[in-house]
Structure formats: C-alpha cells, structure tokens
C-alpha positions as CSV (number, residue, x, y, z in Angstrom):
1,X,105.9,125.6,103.3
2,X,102.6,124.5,101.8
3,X,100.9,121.2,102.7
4,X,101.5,119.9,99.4
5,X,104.5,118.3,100.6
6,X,103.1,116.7,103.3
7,X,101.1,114.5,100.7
8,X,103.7,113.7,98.3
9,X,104.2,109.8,98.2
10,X,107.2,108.7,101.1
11,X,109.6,107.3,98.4
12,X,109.1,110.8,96.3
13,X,110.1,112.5,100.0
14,X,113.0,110.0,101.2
15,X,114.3,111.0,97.6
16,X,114.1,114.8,97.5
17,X,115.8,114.8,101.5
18,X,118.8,112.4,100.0
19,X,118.8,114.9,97.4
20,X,118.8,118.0,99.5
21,X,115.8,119.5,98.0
22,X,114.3,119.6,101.5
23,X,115.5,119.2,104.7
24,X,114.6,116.6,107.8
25,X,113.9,120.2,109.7
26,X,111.7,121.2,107.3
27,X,109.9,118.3,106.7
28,X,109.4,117.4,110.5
29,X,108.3,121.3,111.3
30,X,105.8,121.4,108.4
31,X,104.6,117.8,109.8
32,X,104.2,119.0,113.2
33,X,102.7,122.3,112.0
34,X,99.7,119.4,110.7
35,X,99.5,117.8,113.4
36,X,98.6,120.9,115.4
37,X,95.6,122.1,113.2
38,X,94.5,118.6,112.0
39,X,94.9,116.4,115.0
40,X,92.3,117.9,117.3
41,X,89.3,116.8,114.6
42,X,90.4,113.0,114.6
43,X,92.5,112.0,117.2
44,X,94.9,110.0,115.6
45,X,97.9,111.1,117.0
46,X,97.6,110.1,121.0
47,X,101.1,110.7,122.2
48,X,103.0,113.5,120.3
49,X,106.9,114.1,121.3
50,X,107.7,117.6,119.3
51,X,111.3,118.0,120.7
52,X,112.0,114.5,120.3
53,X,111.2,114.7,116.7
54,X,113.1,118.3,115.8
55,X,116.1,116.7,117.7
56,X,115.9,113.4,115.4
57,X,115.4,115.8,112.0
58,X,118.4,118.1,113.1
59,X,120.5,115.1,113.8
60,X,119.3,113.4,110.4
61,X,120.5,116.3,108.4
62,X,124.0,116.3,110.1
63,X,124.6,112.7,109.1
64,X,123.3,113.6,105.7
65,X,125.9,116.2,105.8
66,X,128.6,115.0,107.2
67,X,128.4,112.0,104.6
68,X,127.2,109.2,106.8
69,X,125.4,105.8,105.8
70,X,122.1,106.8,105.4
71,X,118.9,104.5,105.4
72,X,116.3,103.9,103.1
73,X,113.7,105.6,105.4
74,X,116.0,108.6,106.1
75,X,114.4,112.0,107.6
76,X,110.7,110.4,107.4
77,X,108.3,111.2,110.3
78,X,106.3,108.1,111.5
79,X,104.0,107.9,114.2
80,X,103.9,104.2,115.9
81,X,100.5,102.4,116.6
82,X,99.7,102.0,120.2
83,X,100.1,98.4,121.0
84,X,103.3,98.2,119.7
85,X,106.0,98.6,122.4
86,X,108.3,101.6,121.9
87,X,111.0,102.1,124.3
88,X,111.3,105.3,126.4
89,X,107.8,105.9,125.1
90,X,104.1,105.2,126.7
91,X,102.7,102.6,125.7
92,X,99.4,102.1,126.5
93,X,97.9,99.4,124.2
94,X,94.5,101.5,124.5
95,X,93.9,100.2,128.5
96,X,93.8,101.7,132.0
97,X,95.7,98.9,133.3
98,X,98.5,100.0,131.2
99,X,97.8,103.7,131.6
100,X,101.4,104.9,132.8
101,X,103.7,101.9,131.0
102,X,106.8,102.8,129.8
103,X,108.3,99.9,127.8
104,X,112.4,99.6,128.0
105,X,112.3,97.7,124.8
106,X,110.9,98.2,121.4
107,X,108.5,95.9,119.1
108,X,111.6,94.4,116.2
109,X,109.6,96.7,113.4
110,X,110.0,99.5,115.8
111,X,113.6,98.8,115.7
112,X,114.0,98.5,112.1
113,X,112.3,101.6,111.1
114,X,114.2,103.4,113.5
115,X,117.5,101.7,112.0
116,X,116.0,102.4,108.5
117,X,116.0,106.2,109.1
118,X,112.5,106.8,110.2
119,X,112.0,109.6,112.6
120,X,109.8,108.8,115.7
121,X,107.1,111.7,116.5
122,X,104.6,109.5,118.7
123,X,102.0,107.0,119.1
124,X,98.8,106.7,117.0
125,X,95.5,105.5,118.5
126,X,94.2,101.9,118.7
127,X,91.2,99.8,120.6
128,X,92.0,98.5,123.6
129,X,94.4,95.9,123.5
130,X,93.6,96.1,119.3
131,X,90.4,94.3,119.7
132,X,88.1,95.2,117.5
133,X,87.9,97.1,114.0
134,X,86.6,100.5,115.3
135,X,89.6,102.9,117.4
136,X,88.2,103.7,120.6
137,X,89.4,103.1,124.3
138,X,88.7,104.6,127.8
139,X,92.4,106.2,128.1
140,X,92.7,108.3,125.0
141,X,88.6,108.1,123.4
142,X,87.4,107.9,119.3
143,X,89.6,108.3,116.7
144,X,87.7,109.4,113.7
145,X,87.3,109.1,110.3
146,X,89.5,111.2,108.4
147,X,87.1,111.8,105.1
148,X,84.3,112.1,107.5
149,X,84.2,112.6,111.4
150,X,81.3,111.3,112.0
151,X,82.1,107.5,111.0
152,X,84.7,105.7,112.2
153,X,88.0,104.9,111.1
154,X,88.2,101.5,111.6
155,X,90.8,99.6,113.2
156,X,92.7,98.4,114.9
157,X,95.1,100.5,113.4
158,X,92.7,103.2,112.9
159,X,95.2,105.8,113.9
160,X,98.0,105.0,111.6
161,X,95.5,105.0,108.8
162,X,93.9,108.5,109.8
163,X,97.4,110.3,110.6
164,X,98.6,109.0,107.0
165,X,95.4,110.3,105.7
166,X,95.4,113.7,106.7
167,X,99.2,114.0,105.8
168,X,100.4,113.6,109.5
169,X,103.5,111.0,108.9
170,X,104.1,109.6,105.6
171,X,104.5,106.1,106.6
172,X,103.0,103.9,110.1
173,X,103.3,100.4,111.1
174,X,100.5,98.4,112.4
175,X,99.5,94.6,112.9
176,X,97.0,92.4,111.8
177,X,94.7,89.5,113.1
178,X,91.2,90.0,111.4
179,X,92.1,93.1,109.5
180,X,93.8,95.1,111.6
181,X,96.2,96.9,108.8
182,X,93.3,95.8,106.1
183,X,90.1,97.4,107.3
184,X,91.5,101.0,108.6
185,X,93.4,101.5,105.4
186,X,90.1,100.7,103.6
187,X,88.0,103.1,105.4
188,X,90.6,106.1,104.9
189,X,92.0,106.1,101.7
190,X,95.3,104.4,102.0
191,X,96.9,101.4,102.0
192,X,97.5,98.2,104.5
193,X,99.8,95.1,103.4
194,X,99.4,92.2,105.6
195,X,102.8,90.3,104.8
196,X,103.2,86.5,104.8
197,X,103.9,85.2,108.4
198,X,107.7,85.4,109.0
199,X,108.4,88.2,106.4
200,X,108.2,90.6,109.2
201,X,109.5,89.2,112.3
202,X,107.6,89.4,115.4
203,X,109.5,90.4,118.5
204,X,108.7,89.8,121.7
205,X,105.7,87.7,121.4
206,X,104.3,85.3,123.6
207,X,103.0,83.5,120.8
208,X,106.2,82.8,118.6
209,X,104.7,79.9,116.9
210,X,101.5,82.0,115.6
211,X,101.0,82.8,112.4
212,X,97.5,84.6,112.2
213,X,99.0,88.0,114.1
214,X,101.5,89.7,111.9
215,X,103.0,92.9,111.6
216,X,103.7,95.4,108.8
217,X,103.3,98.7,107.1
218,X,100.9,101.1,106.1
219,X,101.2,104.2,103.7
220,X,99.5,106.1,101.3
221,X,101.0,104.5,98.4
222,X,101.7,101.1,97.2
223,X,105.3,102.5,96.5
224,X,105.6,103.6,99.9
225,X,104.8,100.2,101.0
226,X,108.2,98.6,99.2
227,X,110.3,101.4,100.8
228,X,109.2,100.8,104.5
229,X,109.5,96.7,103.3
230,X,113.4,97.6,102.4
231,X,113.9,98.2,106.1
232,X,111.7,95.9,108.2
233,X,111.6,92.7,106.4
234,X,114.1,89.9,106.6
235,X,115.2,87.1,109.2
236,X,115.7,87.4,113.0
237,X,116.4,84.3,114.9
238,X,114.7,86.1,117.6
239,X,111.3,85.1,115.5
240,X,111.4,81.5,115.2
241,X,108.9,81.9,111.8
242,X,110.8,84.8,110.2
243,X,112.1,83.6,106.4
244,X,114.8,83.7,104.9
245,X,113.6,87.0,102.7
246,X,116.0,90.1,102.9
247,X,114.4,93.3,102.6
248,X,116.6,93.7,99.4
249,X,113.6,92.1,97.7
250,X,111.6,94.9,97.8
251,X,114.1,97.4,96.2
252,X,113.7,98.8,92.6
253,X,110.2,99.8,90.5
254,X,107.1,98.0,90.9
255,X,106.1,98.4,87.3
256,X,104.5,94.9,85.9
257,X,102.7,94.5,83.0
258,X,99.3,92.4,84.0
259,X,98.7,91.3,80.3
260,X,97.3,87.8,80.8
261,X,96.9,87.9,84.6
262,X,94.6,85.5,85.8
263,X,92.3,87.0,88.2
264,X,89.6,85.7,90.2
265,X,87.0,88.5,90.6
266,X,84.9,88.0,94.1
267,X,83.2,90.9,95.8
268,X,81.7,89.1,98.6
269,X,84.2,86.2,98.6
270,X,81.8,83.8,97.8
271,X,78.3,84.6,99.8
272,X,79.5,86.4,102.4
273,X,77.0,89.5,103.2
274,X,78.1,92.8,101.5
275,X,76.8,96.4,102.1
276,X,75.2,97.5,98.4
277,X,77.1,100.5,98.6
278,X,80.4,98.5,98.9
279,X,79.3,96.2,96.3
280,X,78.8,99.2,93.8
281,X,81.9,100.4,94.3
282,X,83.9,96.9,94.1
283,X,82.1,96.1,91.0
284,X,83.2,98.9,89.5
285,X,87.0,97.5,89.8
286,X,86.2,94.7,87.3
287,X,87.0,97.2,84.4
288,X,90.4,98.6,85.7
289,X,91.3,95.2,85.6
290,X,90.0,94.1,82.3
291,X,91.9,97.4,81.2
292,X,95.0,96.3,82.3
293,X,94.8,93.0,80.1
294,X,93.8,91.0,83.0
295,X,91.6,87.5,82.7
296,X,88.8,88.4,84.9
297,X,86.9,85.6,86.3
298,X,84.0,85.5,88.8
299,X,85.1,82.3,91.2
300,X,85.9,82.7,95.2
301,X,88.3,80.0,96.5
302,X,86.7,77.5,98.7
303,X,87.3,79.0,102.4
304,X,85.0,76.2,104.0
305,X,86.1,76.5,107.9
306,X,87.9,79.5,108.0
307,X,85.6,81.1,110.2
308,X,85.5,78.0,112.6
309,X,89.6,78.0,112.5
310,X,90.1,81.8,113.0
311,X,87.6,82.2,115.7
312,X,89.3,79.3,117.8
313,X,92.5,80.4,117.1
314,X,91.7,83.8,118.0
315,X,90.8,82.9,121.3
316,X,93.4,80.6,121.7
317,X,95.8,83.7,121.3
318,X,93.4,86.5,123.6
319,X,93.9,84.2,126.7
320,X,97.5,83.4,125.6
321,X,98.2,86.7,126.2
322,X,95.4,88.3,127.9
323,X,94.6,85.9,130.3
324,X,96.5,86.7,133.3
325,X,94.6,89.9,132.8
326,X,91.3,88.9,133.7
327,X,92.2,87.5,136.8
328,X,93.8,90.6,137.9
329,X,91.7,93.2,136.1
330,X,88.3,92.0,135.0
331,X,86.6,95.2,135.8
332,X,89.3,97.2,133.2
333,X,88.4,95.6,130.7
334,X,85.9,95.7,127.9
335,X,82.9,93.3,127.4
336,X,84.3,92.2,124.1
337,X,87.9,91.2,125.4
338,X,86.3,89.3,128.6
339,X,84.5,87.1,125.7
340,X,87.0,86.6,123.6
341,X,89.6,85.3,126.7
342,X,86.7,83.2,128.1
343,X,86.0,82.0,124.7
344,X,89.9,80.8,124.8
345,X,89.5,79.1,127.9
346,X,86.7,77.2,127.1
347,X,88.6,75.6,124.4
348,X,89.4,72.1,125.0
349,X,91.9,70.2,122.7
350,X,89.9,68.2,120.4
351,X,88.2,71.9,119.6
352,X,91.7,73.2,118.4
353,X,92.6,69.9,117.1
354,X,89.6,70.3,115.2
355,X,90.7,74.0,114.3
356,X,94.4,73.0,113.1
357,X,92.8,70.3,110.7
358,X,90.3,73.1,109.3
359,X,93.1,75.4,108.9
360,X,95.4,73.6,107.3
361,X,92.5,72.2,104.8
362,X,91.7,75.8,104.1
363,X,95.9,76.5,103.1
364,X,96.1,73.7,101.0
365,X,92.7,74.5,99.0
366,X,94.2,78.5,99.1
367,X,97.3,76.9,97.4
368,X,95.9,75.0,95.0
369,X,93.9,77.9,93.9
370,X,96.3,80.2,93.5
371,X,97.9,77.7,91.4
372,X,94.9,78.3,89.0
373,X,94.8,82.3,89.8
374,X,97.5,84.4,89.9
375,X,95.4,86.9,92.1
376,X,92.2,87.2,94.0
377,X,90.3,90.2,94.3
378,X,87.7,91.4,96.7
379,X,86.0,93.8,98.9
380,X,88.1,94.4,101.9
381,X,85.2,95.5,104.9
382,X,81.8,94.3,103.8
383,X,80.6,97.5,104.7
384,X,81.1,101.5,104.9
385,X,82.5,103.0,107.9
386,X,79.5,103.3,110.3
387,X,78.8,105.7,112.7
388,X,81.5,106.4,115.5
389,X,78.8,105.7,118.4
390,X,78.1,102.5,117.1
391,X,80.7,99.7,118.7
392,X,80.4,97.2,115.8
393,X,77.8,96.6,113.3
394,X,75.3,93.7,114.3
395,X,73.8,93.4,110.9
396,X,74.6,93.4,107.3
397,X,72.2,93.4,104.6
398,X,69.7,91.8,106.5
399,X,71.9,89.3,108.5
400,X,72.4,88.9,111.4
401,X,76.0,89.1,113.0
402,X,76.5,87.5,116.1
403,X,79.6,88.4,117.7
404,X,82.2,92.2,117.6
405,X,84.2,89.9,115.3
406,X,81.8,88.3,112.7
407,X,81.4,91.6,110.9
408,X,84.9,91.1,109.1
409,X,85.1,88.1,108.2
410,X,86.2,89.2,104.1
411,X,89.6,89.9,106.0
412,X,89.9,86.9,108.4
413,X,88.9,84.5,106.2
414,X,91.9,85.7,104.2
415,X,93.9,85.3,107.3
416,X,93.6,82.0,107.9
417,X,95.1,81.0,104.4
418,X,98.0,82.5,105.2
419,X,98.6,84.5,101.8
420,X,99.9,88.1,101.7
421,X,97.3,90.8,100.7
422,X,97.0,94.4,100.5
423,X,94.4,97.0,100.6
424,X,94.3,99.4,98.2
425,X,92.1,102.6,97.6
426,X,89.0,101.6,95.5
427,X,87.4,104.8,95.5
428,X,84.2,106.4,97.5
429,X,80.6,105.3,98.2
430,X,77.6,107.3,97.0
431,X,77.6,109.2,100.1
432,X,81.6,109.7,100.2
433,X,82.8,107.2,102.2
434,X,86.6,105.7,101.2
435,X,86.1,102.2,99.9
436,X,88.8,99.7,99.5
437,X,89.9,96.2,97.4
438,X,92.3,93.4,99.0
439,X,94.5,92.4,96.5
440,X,95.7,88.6,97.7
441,X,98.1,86.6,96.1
442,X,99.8,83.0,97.0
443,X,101.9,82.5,100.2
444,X,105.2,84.2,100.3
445,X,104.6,86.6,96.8
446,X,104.7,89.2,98.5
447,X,106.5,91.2,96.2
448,X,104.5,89.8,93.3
449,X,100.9,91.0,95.4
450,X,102.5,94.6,95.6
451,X,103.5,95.1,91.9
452,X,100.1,93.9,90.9
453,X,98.9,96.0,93.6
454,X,101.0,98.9,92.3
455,X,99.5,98.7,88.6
456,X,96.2,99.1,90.1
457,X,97.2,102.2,92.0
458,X,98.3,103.8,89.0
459,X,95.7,103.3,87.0
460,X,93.1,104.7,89.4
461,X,94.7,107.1,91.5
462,X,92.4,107.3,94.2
463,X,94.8,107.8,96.7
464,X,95.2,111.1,95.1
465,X,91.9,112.2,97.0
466,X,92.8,114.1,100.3
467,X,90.1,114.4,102.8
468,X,88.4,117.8,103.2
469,X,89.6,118.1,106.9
470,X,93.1,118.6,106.1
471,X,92.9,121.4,103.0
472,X,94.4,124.6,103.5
C-alpha cells in the first residue's frame, strides 16, 4: 500500500474504513510499516505496542462486520502524548522518577477516544513533566523536528505534532498551559486547538478548579480536529468545569462564508518581540484573509497583566502538583521545574490575590473585544524552531528573555483570556521552517474558531506539504 494513505485527512480515512474501502488491518499495518522507517529520525513515537494495535484493527473490522455500533473515530491509529495517563501502558510523563509507572487508570480524553473508536498504538514524546516548549527528557532523549532534524519540534506535545507530521497516526491528543498543543503544531505543519476550559473535561486532576491547563486534540487538518471533538467533548461530572456542550456540536461541514468577518490582524499581539522571519511569513496571511471578504484590521486586544497572571498561576499549579516531588526527588529533576515549584512556593496570598484580579481584568477586556472582533489573528511562537541543542531561546530580536517560559508568551497571553484558539499551518520561513497563525475567537465558540479556522485551511493548503523525511 503506498504512503499516500497514510496522509489522507482522518475524516477522509474514518469514512473510506465505514465504507469498506480499506480495512483497520490495513490501515494499522501500513501505519506501523511508517513508524518503522520514519520513527528512528525523530523520535516521536517513545512507546510503540505493535500487537496491541493489529489486535485492536482485527477486532475493529469484526464489529464493522458483524454490524456493531461503531464510533466516530472508528479503525484510526493514535498515539497518546506522554503525560497523559493511559492504563495498562507506561507512563512516564518524560521523568526518571516515573521511569517504570504503569497507570491503572486512563486520562477522561484517553477514555473517550478509545470509546470513540480510536486505536491505541503507543505513547508520543514530551518534556519532562511537559515543562517547557522543546521535547526532550533524560528517559527517552530529543524528539525532533519533523521538516528538519536539526531544530526542534517544540512542545510540549512535540511528539504528537511530529508523529502526525510524518503520517505516523492521523490524529493525537495533547494539553495546553503556555502552548503546549499551540506551539508544536506550529513548528510542524499541523494543527493544535486549545478548547475553552470545560469543553474537554479534565480527569483526574489535582487542580479541578483550574482553568489555564486544558486538554484537546491535534491533527493535520482543521476537519480532523471536529471529528476527534465529536468524541471527547461534552460534560463529566467527574470535571467540576466541564459545560454543558455535547460533542454533537461539532458534527457536519465546517464550510462558513467569512464575507464581512471582522478581524483584528496582530502579528506580535501588540509589541511583543517577533523573529523577522516569523513576521514575514504572518504578514503574508493579511491577504488570505482580505480574499475571503474579511474586514482586516491592525489592533491587538489590551492583554495588560497577562504575563503577571499566567506566571503566578503557573507556579501556583507546578507545586500543586509537583511539589511533593521536590522533597522527595530534587536531584531527578530539571533546573527549570525546581524554579517553577519554588517560584509556587514563594507565592504568598496577596501575590495571587493580586493575580486573580489581573486575570479576570484581562477576560473581561478579552470579552469586550471580541464583542468588537469576531476573530483575532496572530503569530503563534514568536520565533522559528531553533536548534535542538539549545534548551530555550534567551533572546528574541534583540531582547532579552529572562526565564524557559518568557519566550512564548504570544500563546500564554492567549491563555489567560480564556478564549478557544487554534493553530493552523501558515506556511514556511525563508530557510523552510513550518510557520503557524492562532486563530482565537471569544470564550466558548469553539465551533465558530474552527470553521473560520477551516476557511483558512482551504484556502491555503499548507498542510498539504509533507516533510522530506517521510517520502517514499
């Protein structure tokens, strides 16, 4: 079978195994067939379980036919990011501490997808304990860039974005703090939708209340991002934020006509720093949407203390969960997650006092802006992928950065307002680097961010651009 299937969109694949055009045993053999050449050159794919996956293909096309319910994710081959728990699985979360742990319970969107018809294959690669936007850890290495090895591939769920890249699963999930589903997608030519809080629940979490950390889905289509949404979003009253959305939402074409959309046009949201290279190519993105009919305007909302909010709040959350760690294992773990716990325990409580009131100033401002905008665009990393020996970039166009965190703060400034936004391919640097937008529209439109994202998609195609690593 040639590779050409492997890079068809998901829904186009869900739809020809319904159909019988091709089989779950075919599909998964082919897949694994990829994995086998393409996985040794990136190291996406940390944990691979070959009989596992045959055995779920084989049984997925008896159920299809013997006439059982099938789901909406039926026969697909995903691989599971690292620091989401997967029963019966290792589960590492990119740490020596948990070298050997074997969760007995599985992350909610790990259920779903497995309820939805999604066929587990293994684990994809993350930083350690997903700190970080660049995949590497001391139990399974670098994971790197699938359009060009020797840059990195982001993170923190670098590995999902890599193995959809190089046509190693058709869909992944993956979770987002600072740009965790945002910034990898970006970097390899796919696509990351950070949901609103509550749309996917979270389960289990030691932080039920938090809204920053989400999970969600990642694919190499916008389409493919409504399919996976079918199965995983929707209420659980395990998640005491999930909403009162049913996956149903997300059923049916994306087409939208984006005559008259009003759209605020900021590359650097506002000031921030921005690699030239990434500049060009988001620039360039002002014409697609004048094309489509769209009222471009230049104008960045006001995000004035998002960056004093997230970092607290951050914090707040690495000791929350972390903490226990560093008592117990200070010496097995990085530099960058001792700071961020010891930043959290430093915090007293007029300093997250002081965070809330910043945060919720920064939603309100977000909402009344999006009552002005239907969407905003703007550069997703503010800067190509750099090289994969370097552990975070500690200056952009001449500025300083100050902490393994500051670098990316287009995406977690976006966090904080709590809106739904999506990466989408934007095309390639100078040099050939993958280059994405964030499409962000107001809280809880999710749908609404993904048809808008869809038009986009299909008037550029550059998702359509495999990397070299990965042709036959």
């Amino acid at each position: 079978m040639s590779t050409d299937v492997l890079f068809r969109s998901a829904t186009t694949l869900a739809a020809d195994l319904r159909r019988k055009r091709l089989s779950a045993v075919e599909l998964m053999e082919a897949t694994l067939r990829q994995i086998e050449q393409v996985n040794p050159a990136v190291n996406a794919i940390v944990t691979l379980l070959p009989e596992r996956a045959l055995e779920g293909a084989r049984a997925a096309d008896a159920a299809l036919a013997a006439g059982d319910p099938i789901g909406a994710l039926h026969g697909l081959p995903i691989a599971h990011k690292e620091t989401n728990l997967t029963a019966g699985i290792r589960t590492t979360f990119g740490s020596p501490i948990y070298a050997n742990n074997i969760p007995t319970q599985s992350s909610l969107i790990i259920e779903r997808l497995q309820q939805g018809g999604a066929i587990t294959i293994g684990k994809t690669n993350a930083p350690e304990f997903g700190a970080g936007s660049h995949t590497f850890n001391p139990v399974f290495g670098i994971t790197r860039n699938a359009y060009n090895q020797a840059v990195s591939a982001g993170g923190s769920s670098g590995g999902a974005a890599v193995g959809l890249a190089c046509g190693m699963h058709p869909i992944a999930d993956g979770s987002d703090l600072g740009g965790s589903l945002r910034n990898p997608a970006g970097w390899n030519n796919v696509v990351g939708f950070r949901p609103s809080p509550g749309l996917i629940p979270v389960w289990p979490d030691k932080g039920s209340w938090f809204t920053m950390a989400v999970q969600g889905p990642m694919a190499r289509y916008v389409e493919d991002i409504a399919l996976q949404l079918t199965a995983i979003a929707g209420p659980d009253r395990r998640s005491p934020l999930s909403i009162e959305v049913p996956g149903s939402t997300f059923a049916g074409p994306l087409d939208r006509d984006l005559k008259g959309l009003r759209v605020a046009f900021a590359p650097d949201l506002g000031g921030l720093p921005l690699d030239p290279r990434v500049r060009e190519v988001v620039e360039r993105q002002r014409s697609v949407f004048t094309s489509l009919g769209c009222i471009v305007e230049d104008i960045a909302p006001d995000l004035d203390g998002a960056d004093d909010a997230f970092h607290a709040f951050r914090a707040w959350d690495f000791e929350l969960g972390l903490g226990e760690l560093l008592d117990t294992h200070r010496d097995l773990l990085k530099q960058t997650v001792i700071w961020n716990i010891e930043e959290g325990r430093a915090l007293t409580g007029p300093e997250l006092g002081r965070a809330e009131r910043l945060r919720s100033a920064v939603y309100e401002r977000a909402r009344q802006f999006f009552e002005r905008y239907d969407v905003l665009v703007t550069a997703v990393s503010q800067v190509p992928p750099f090289p994969v020996e370097t552990e975070y970039p500690t200056e952009i166009d001449g500025q300083q950065m100050h902490s393994y965190i500051e670098w990316m703060r287009s995406c977690s400034r976006i966090t904080v307002t709590e809106s739904p936004t999506i990466s989408v391919p934007a095309g390639f640097t100078s040099d050939g680097l993958p280059t994405g937008i964030q499409i962000v529209g107001p809280h809880h439109a999710d749908r609404f961010v993904l048809e808008v994202a869809y038009a986009y998609q299909q008037a550029t195609r550059h998702a359509d651009t495999r990397p070299a690593v990965t042709v036959d």
